[in-house]
C-alpha positions as CSV (number, residue, x, y, z in Angstrom):
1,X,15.9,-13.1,7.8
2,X,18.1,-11.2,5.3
3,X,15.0,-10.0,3.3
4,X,13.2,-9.3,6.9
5,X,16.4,-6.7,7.6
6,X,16.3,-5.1,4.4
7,X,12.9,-4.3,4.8
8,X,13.5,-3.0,8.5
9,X,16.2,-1.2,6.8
10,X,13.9,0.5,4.6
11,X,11.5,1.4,6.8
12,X,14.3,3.3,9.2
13,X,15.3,5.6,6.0
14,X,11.2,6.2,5.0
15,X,11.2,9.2,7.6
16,X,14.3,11.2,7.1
17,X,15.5,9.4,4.3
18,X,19.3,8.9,5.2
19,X,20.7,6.8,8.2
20,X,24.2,6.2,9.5
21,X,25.2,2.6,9.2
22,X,26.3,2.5,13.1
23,X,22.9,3.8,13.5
24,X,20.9,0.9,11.7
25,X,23.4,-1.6,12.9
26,X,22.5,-0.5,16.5
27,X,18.8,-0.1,15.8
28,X,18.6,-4.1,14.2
29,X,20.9,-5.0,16.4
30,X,23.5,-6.6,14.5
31,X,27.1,-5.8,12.9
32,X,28.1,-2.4,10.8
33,X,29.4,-5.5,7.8
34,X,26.2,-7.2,7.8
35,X,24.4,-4.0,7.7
36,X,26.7,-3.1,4.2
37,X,25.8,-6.3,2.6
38,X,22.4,-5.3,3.2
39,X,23.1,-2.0,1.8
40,X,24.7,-3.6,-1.1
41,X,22.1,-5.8,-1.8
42,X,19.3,-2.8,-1.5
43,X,21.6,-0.6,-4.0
44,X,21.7,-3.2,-6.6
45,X,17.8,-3.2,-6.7
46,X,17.9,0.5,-7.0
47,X,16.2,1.1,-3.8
48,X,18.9,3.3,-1.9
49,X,22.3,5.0,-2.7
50,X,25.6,4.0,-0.2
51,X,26.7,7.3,1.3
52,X,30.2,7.3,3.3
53,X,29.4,5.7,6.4
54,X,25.5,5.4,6.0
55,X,23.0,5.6,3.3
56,X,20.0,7.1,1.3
57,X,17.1,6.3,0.2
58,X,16.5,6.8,-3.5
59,X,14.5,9.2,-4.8
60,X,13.3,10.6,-1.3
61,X,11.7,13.2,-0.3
62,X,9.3,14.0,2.0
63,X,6.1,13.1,2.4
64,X,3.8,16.5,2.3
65,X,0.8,16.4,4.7
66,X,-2.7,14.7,3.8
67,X,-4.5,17.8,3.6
68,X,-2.0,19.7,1.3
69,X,-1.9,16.7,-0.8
70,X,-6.0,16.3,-1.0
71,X,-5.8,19.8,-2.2
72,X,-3.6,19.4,-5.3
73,X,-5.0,19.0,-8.5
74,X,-8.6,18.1,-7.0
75,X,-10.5,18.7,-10.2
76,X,-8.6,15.6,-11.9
77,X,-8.7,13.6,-8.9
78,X,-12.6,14.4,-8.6
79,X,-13.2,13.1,-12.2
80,X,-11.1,9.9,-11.7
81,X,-12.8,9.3,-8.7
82,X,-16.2,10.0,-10.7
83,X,-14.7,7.4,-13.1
84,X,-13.5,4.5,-10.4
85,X,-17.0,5.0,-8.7
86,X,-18.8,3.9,-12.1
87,X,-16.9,1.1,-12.2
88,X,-18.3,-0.1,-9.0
89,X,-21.5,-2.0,-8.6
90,X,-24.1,-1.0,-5.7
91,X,-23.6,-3.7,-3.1
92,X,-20.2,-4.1,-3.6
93,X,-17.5,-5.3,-0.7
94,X,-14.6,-3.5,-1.4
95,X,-11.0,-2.2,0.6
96,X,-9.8,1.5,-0.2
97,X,-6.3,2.7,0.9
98,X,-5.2,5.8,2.7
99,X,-4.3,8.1,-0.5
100,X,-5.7,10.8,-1.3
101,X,-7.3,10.1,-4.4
102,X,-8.7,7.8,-2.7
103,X,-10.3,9.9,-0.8
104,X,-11.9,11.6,-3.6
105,X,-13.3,7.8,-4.6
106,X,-14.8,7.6,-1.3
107,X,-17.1,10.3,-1.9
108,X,-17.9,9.8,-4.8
109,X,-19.1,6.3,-3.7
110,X,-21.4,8.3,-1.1
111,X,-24.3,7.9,-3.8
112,X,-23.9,4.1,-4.0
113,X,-25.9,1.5,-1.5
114,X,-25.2,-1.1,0.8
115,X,-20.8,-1.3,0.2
116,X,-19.0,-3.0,2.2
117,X,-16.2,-1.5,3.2
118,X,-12.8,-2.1,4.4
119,X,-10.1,0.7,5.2
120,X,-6.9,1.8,7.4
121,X,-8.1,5.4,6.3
122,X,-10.3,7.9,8.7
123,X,-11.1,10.2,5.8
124,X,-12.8,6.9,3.7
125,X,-14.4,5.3,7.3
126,X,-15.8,9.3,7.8
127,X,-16.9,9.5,4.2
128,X,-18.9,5.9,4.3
129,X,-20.1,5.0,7.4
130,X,-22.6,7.4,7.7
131,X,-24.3,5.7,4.8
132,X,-27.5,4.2,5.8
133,X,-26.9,0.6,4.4
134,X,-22.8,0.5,4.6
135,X,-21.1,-1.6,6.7
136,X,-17.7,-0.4,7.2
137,X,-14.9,-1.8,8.8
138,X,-11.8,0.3,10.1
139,X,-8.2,-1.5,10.3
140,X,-7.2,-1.1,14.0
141,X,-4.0,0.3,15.4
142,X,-2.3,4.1,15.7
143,X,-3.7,6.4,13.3
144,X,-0.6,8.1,12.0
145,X,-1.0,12.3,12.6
146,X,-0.2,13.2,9.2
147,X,-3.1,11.6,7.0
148,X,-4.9,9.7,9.6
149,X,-3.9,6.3,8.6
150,X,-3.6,3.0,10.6
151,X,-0.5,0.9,9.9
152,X,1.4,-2.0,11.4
153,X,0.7,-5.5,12.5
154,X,-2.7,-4.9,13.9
155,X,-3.7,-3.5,10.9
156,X,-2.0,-6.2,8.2
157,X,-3.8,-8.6,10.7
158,X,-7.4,-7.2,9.9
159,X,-7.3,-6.9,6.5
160,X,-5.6,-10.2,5.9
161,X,-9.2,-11.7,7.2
162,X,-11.2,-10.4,4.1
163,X,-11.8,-11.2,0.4
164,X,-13.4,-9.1,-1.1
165,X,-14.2,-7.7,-5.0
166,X,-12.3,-4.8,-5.6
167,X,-9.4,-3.2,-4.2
168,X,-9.1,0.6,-4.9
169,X,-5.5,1.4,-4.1
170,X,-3.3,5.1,-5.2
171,X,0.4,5.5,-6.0
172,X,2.9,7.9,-5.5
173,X,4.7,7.6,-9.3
174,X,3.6,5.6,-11.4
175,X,7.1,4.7,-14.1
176,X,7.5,1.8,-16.8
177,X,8.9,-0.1,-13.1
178,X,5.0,0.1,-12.1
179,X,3.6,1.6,-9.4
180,X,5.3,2.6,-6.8
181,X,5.2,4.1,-3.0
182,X,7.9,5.6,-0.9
183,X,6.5,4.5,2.4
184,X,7.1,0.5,3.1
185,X,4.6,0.4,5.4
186,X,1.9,1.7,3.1
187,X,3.5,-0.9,0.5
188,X,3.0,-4.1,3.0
189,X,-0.4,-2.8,3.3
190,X,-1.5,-2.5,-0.2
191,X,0.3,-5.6,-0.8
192,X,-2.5,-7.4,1.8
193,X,-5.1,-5.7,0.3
194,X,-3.9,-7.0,-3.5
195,X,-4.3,-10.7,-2.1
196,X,-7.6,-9.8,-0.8
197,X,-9.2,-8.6,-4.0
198,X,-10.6,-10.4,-6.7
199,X,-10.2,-6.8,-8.8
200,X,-7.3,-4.3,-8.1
201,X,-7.9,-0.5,-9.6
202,X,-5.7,2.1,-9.1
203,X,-6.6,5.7,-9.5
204,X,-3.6,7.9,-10.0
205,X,-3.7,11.3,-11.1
206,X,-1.6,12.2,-14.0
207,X,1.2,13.9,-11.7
208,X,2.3,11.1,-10.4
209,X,3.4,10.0,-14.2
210,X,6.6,12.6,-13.8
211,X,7.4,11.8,-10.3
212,X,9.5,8.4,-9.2
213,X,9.5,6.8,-5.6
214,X,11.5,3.7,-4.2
215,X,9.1,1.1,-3.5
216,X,7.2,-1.1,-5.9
217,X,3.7,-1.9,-4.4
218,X,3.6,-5.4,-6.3
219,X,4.0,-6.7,-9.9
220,X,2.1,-4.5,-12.2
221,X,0.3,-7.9,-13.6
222,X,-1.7,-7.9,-10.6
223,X,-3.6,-4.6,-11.3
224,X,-6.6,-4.9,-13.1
225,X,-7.2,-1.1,-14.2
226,X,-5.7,2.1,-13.9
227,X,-8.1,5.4,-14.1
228,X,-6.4,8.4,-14.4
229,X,-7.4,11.6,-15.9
230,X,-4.5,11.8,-18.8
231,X,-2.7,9.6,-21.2
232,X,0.3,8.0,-19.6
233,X,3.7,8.8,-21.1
234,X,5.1,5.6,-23.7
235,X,7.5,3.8,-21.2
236,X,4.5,4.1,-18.8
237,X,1.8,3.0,-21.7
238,X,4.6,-0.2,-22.7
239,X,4.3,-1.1,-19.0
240,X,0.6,-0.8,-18.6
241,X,0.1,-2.9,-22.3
242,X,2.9,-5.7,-21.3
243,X,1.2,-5.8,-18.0
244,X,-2.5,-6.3,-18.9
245,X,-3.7,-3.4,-17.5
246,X,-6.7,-1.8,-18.8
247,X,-6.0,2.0,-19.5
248,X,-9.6,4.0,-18.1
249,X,-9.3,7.5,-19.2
250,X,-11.8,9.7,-16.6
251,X,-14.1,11.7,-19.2
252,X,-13.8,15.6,-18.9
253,X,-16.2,17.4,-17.2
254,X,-19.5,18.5,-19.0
């Protein structure tokens, strides 16, 4: 129950990224003290900062829309996804995420035959489906207006039904604590996907090297591979090496 509240409590600080305690005690429905000893326990992980009479979330800030996201950096994030989509094998079953170099992956994968595809984002199911040969299946629930991807129970539900070979997943910072998101919900999902995989690859472009964010998607040991389009910075190489992760470095452009 305790860890079931702190993740609630999370969740309430992803959009604005301060609450009052009153507030969250009202919301969970239960008292302002056990709300602090929550908060406590949160702080000690590194997760949020106590405020007088609420609390932050640390390292917020908000989350910009999909499409001025896609457009950043899209030459790197057109060679990783060059590189990820080598890595992947024509007939492949596979889950993608809703990031945007993700995004980039899926169309680069628009030359491949007969995937199988699983997704909670619209830009992947709009980049695949059309393929003649892919099946592609789209995690149910309300698309979020931002970046058009499903979340909640419905879609943890869906995804939690497949295994499948690869996982292709993106990060918002990637720091010698692994790889991180700021959104919870987003986390839960990726987490789902991870236990579906027999392979998980991240692409991350190299930006997200000198950026932090609160939420640790899962223990770096369970990522196979990270492509990314620059050397990482040492705490981040140390993390990658201690880990097991294979480094992919996406070639430059001809």
């Amino acid at each position: 129950m305790q860890a079931r509240r702190e993740a609630e409590i999370l969740q309430a600080l992803s959009d604005s990224g301060t609450a009052r305690i009153l507030d969250l005690s009202r919301r969970l429905n239960v008292t302002e003290e056990t709300i602090r000893r929550n908060v406590k326990r949160l702080e000690a992980q590194g997760l949020v900062t106590k405020l007088h009479g609420g609390v932050a979330l640390r390292d917020w800030t908000p989350e910009p829309p999909f499409a001025q996201r896609v457009a950043e950096r899209p030459e790197a994030k057109r060679r990783i996804a060059r590189a990820v989509a080598a890595l992947i094998p024509d007939g492949a079953a596979l889950f993608l995420d809703v990031g945007t170099t993700t995004a980039y992956v899926a169309q680069a994968l628009r030359g491949h035959q007969r995937l199988m595809v699983v997704t909670n984002s619209l830009a992947v199911a709009q980049a695949l489906a059309p393929v003649e040969g892919n099946r592609v299946f789209m995690a149910g629930g309300e698309l979020r207006a931002h970046d058009g991807g499903a979340f909640g129970a419905e879609a943890l539900a869906f995804v939690r039904q497949f295994r499948l070979d690869y996982a292709i997943l993106s990060a918002a910072a990637v720091t010698e604590a692994g790889f991180l998101l700021r959104d919870l919900r987003e986390a839960e999902f990726a987490r789902a996907i991870i236990g579906g995989a027999a392979q998980t690859i991240m692409a991350v472009d190299a930006s997200k090297f000198a950026r932090s964010a609160p939420i640790r998607i899962a223990a770096p040991a369970s990522v196979a591979r990270l492509v990314t389009d620059a050397a990482p910075p040492a705490p981040v190489a140390a993390m990658l090496a201690a880990a097991g992760v294979t480094l992919h470095l996406a070639p430059e452009d001809p």
